[in-house]
N, C-alpha and C positions, 0 to 999 in steps of 0.2 A: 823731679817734678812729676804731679800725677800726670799721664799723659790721657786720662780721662776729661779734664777739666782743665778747658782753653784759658791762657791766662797770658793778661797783657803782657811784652815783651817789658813794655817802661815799670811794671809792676816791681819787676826784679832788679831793677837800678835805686843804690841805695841803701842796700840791707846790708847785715852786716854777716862776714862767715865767716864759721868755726869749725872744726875736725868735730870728728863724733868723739872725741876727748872732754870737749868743750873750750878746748884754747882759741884764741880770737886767731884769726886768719888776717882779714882784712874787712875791707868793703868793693860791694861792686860798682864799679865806675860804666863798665859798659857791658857789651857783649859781643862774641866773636860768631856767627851766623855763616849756616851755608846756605846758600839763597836758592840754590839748585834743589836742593834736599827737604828744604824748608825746617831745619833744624839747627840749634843753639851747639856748638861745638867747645865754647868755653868761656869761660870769664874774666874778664881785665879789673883786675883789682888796685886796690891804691888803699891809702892809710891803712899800710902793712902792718903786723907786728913782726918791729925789727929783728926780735930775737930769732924768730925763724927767716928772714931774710937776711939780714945786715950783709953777708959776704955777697953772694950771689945776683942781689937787687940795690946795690947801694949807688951805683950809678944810671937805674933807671927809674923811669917815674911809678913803672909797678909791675904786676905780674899777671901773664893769662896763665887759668891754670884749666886743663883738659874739662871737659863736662862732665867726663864718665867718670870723674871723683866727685861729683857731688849724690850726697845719701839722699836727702832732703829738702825742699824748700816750703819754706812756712813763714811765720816771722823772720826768722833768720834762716841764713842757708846754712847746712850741715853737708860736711866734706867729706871723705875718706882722712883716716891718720896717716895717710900716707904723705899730705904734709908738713906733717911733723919729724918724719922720717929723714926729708930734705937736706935739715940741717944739720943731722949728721953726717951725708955727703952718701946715701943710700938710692938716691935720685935724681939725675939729675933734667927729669922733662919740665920743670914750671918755671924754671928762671927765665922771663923774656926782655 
């Protein structure tokens, strides 16, 4: 996110993310905030794409995944490929 150009928090609820691959992630449902800091520390997602989740998230209703993977937000938000990587089993910090 530019950190130039203050932008509503409900702004980013809704969009949809994708890896800098361009594979669909999910969407954001919420956000995870430290209120101390006054900064976004991650994203809780939902309407996954199964494929990168199905093992790891199929008993939950979605996933937060860190902040510091996301490249971009604009229309849609852009991730790091790192999770793409996931579902090969090369990572295992986003399953929540």
């Amino acid at each position: 996110m530019n950190q130039d150009v203050p932008q509503e928090i409900t702004s980013i609820v809704g969009r949809e993310v994708y890896s800098n691959n361009g594979v669909f992630v999910g969407q954001v449902e919420d956000l995870r905030l430290d209120l101390d800091n006054e900064v976004v520390t991650g994203l809780a997602l939902t309407e996954l794409n199964h494929s990168l989740f199905d093992e790891r998230a199929k008993s939950s209703r979605g996933v937060i995944l860190p902040y510091r993977w996301v490249r971009a937000v604009g229309d849609v938000i852009l991730v790091n490929d790192v999770i793409e990587r996931i579902k090969d089993g090369e990572d295992d910090e986003a399953a929540a």
